[in-house]
C-alpha positions as MATLAB code, in Angstrom:
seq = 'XXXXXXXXXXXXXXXXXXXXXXXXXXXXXXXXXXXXXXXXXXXXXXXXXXXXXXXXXXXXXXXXXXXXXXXXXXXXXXXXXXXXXXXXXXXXXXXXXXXXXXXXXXXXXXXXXXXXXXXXXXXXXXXXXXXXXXXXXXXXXXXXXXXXXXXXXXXXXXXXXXXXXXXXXXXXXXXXXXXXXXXXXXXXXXXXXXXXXXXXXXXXXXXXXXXXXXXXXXXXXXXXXXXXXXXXXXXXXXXXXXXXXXXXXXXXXXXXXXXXXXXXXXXXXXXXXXXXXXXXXXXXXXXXXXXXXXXXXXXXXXXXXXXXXXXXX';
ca = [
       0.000    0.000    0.000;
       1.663    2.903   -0.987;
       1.941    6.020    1.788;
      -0.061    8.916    1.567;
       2.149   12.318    2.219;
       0.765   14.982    4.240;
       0.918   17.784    1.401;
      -1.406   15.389   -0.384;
      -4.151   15.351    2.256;
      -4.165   18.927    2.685;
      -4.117   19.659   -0.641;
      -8.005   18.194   -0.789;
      -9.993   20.355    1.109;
      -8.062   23.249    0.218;
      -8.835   22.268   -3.814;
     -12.732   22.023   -2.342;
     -12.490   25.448   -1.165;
     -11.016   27.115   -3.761;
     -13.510   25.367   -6.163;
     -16.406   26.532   -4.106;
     -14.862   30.472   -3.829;
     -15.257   30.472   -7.845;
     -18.692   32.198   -9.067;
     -21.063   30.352  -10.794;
     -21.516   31.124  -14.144;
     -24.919   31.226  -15.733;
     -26.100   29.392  -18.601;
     -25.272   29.832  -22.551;
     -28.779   30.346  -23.174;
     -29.355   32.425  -20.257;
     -26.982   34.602  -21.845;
     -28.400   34.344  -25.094;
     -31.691   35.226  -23.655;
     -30.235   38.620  -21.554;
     -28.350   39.478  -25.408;
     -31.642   39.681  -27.161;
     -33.776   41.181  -24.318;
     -32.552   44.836  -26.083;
     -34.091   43.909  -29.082;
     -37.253   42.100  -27.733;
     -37.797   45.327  -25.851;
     -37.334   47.519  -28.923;
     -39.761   45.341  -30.535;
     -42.624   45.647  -28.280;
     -42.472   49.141  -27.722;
     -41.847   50.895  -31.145;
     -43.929   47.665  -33.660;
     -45.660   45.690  -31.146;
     -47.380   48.469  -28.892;
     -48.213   50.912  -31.946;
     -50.775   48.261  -33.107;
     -51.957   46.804  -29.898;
     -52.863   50.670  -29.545;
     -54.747   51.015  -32.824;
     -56.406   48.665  -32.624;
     -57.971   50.071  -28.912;
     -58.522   52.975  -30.533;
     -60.415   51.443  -33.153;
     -62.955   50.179  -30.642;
     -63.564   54.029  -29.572;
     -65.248   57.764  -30.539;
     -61.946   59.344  -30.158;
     -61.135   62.924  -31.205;
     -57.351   63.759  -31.909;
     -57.106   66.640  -29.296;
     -59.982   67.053  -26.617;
     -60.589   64.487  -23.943;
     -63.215   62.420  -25.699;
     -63.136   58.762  -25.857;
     -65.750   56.578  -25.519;
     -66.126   53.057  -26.367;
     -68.053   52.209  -29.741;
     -67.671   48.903  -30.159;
     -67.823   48.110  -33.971;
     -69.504   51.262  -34.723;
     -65.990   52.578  -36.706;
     -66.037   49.629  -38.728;
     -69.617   49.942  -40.132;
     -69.624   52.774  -40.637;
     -66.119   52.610  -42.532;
     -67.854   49.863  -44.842;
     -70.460   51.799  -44.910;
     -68.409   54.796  -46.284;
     -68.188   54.890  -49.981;
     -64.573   56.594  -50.081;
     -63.870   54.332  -48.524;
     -64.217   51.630  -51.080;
     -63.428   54.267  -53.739;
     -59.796   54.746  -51.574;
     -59.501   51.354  -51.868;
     -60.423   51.089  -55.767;
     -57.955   53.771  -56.819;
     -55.258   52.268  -53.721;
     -55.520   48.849  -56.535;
     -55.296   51.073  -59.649;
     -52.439   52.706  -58.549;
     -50.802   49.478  -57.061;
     -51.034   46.994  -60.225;
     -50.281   49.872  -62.709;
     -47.125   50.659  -60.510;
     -45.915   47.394  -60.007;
     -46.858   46.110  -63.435;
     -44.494   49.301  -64.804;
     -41.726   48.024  -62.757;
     -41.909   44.200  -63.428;
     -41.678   45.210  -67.376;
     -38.748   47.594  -66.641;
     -37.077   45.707  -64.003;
     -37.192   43.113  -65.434;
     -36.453   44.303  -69.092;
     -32.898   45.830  -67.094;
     -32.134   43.286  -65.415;
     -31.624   41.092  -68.469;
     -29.693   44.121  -70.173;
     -27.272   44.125  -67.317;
     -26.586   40.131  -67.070;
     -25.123   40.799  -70.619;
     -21.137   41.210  -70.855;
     -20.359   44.472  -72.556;
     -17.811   47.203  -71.726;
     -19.157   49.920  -68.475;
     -21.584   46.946  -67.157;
     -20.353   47.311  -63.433;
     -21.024   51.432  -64.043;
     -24.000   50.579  -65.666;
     -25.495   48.608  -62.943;
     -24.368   51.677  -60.017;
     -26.452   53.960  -62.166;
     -30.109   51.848  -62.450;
     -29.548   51.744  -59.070;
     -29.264   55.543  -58.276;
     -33.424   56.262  -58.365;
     -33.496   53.932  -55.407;
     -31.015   56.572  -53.450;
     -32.277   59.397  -54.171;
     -35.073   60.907  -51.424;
     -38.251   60.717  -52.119;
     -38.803   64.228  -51.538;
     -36.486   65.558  -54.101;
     -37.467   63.282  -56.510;
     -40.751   64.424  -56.078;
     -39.756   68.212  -56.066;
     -37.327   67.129  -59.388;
     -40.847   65.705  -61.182;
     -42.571   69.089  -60.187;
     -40.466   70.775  -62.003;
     -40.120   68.307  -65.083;
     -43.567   67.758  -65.757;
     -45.096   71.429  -64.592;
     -46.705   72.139  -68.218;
     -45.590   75.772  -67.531;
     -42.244   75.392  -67.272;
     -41.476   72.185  -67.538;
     -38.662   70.225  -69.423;
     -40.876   67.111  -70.766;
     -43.627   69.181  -71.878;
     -41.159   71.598  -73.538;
     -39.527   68.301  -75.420;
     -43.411   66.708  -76.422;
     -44.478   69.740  -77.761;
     -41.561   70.972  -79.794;
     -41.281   67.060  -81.519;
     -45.120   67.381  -81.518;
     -45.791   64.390  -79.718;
     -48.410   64.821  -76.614;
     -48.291   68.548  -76.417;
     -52.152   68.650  -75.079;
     -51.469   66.819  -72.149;
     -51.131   68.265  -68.752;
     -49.500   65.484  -66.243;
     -50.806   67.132  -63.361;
     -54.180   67.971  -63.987;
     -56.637   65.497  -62.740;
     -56.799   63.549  -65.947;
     -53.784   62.804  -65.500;
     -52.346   62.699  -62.391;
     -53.006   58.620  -61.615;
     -50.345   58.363  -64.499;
     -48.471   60.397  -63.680;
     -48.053   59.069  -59.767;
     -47.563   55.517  -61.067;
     -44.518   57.295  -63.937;
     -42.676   58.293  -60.999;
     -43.274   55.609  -58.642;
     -42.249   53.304  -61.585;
     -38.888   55.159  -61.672;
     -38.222   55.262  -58.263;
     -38.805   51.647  -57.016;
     -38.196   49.733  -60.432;
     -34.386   49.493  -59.073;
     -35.920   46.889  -56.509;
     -36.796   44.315  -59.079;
     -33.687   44.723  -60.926;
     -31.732   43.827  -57.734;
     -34.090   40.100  -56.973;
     -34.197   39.405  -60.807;
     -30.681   39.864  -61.626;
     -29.609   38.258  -58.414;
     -31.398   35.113  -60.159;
     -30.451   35.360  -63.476;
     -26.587   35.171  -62.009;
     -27.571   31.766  -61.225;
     -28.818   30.171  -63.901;
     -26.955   27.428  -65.086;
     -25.515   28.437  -68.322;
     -26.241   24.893  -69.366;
     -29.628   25.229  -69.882;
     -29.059   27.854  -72.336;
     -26.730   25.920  -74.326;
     -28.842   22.945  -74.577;
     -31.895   25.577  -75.637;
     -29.563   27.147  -78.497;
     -28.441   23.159  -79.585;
     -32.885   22.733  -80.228;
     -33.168   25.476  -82.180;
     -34.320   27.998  -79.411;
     -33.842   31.682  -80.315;
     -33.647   34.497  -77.600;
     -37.664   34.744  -77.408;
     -37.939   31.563  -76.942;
     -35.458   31.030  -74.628;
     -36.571   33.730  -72.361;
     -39.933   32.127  -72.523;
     -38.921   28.493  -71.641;
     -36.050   28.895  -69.910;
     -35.610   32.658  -68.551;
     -39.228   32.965  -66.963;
     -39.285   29.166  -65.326;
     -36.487   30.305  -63.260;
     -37.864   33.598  -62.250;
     -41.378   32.397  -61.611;
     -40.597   31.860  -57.854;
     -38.313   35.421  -57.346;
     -40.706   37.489  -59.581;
     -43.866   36.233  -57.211;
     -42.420   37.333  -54.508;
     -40.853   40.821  -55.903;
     -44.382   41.249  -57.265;
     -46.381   40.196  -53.444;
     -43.749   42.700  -51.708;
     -43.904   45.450  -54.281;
     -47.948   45.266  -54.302;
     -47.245   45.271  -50.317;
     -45.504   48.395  -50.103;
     -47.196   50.384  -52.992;
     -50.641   49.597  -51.821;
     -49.707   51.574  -48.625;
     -47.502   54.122  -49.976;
     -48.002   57.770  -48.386;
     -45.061   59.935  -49.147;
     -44.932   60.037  -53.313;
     -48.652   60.480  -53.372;
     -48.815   63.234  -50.507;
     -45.897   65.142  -51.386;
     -47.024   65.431  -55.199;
     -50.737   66.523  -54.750;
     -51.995   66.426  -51.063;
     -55.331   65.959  -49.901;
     -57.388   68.859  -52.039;
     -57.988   69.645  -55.413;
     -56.171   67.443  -57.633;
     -55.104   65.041  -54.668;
     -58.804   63.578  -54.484;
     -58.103   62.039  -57.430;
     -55.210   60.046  -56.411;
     -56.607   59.569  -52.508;
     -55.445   55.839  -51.830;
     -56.432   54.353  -48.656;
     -53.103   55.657  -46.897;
     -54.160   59.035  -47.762;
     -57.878   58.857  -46.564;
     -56.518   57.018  -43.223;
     -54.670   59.935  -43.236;
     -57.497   62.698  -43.566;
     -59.766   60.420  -41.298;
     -57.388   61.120  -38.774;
     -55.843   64.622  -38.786;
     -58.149   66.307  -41.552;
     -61.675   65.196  -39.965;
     -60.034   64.749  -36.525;
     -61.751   61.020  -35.914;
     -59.158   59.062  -34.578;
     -60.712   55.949  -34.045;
     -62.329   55.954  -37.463;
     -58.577   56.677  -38.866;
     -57.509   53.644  -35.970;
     -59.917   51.352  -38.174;
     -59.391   51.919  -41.385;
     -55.158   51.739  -40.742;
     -56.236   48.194  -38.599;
     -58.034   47.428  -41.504;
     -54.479   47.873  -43.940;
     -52.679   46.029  -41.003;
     -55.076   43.131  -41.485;
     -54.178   42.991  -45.611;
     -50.509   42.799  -44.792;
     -51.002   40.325  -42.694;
     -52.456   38.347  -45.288;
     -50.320   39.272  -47.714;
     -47.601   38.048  -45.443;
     -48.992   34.891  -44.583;
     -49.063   34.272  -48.411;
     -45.507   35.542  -48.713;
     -43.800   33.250  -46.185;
     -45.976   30.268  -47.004;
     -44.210   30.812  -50.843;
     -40.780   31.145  -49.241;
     -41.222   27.804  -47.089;
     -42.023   26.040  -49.819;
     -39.107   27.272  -51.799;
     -36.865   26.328  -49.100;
     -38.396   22.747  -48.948;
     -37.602   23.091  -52.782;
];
């Protein structure tokens, strides 16, 4: 048996209590938990708590500066499907949503293709269809103002001395749905160019080459080649842009307002807007913007259902 020296004994209880002096250390995901409490919190309070608030105040007679609330029930509601600019919000909200989007799926689209060619300036190229995504939305509305004013303007100047569309007026109320979708067509357009040429980087080159070996020309390779492997990026470009141009404020408001020529271009967004701070009805304002939240929502669902199932893909 061999001996046991005395430095050895001692050495065990003093190993215990150093061992017990350490602090405990708290778990990985404990830690992972206290790291995203920051953004959990921002979360709540500037998304989360916004809507939870709406939609209280959609369930009340509330004005936007004296003391009155009182709870309606669905009273806002009715009478907001009751409302017929409301539906006609809603109607010209569509118009200017599919004619926007549509615009921007053809040119996207149509730019995208012309920059996944090889030809000399392509990277410069590419930094400039990008550049009406940069600019502010402000100035580019203030630069249209200017353009299109049939005064002054540069584009009516150029249609009227080559004598083509010198009658019309682009901000008249004839006009001015086309002329909103024009220049939200140039401003977002850069956004479909960016998924769609993303794509078309990564289509095998194969497939081409076997197209061009059965006799395929360039229309019919786009056709039965190009748009197959877009189909899933350009559904969800078009969901997203539809998304955000349904509910667009800024280009609309900033170009006409809410009188005169603005009624003819007053989307939902803009009416929620009125509701609110025009007409001073909160709650009716509180419905109508619950009633938006509810279509994204939808619109989401749809969105991430499409983006599973490409992942499963």
């Amino acid at each position: 048996m061999a001996a046991v020296l005395p430095d050895q004994i001692l050495s065990v209880p003093v190993r215990r209590r150093a061992l017990s002096n350490q602090p405990r250390r708290l778990p990985e995901s404990t830690w992972g938990y206290l790291l995203i409490l920051p953004a959990v919190i921002l979360v709540l309070g500037l998304i989360l708590y916004p809507v939870v608030y709406s939609g209280w105040l959609s369930f009340h007679n509330k004005h936007a500066y004296l003391p009155i609330e009182t709870f309606i029930g669905f009273s806002n509601f009715a009478t907001m499907f009751s409302d017929g600019e409301f539906w006609r919000s809603i109607e010209l909200g569509a118009i200017y949503g599919i004619g926007s989007v549509g615009l921007q799926i053809v040119v996207g689209v149509s730019a995208a293709l012309l920059l996944n060619e090889t030809f000399i300036g392509r990277t410069f190229i590419r930094g400039v269809a990008l550049f009406p995504y940069m600019v502010p939305t402000v100035v580019v509305v203030i630069l249209m103002k200017w353009i299109l004013n049939d005064a002054y303007g540069v584009l009516p100047y150029i249609l009227d001395t080559i004598g083509i569309g010198e009658d019309i007026l682009w901000l008249d109320t004839g006009h001015v749905m086309l002329t909103v979708i024009l220049i939200s067509t140039w401003t977002f357009f850069p956004f479909v160019v960016i998924g769609t040429l993303a794509r078309l980087q990564t289509i095998d080159p194969e497939l081409y080459a076997a197209a061009k070996v059965d006799g395929a020309g360039v229309v019919r390779r786009f056709i039965h080649v190009t748009l197959p492997q877009l189909r899933n990026v350009l559904f969800v470009v078009i969901l997203l842009r539809f998304m955000f141009m349904f509910t667009k404020f800024d280009v609309i408001w900033l170009l006409n307002g809410s009188s005169g020529v603005g009624y003819y271009t007053r989307t939902l967004p803009i009416y929620t807007y009125i509701k609110t701070f025009g007409q001073l009805q909160v709650g009716a304002g509180a419905a109508m913007s619950m009633f938006m939240f509810l279509m994204l929502v939808g619109f989401a669902m749809v969105y991430f259902r499409v983006f599973r199932r490409d992942e499963d893909i």
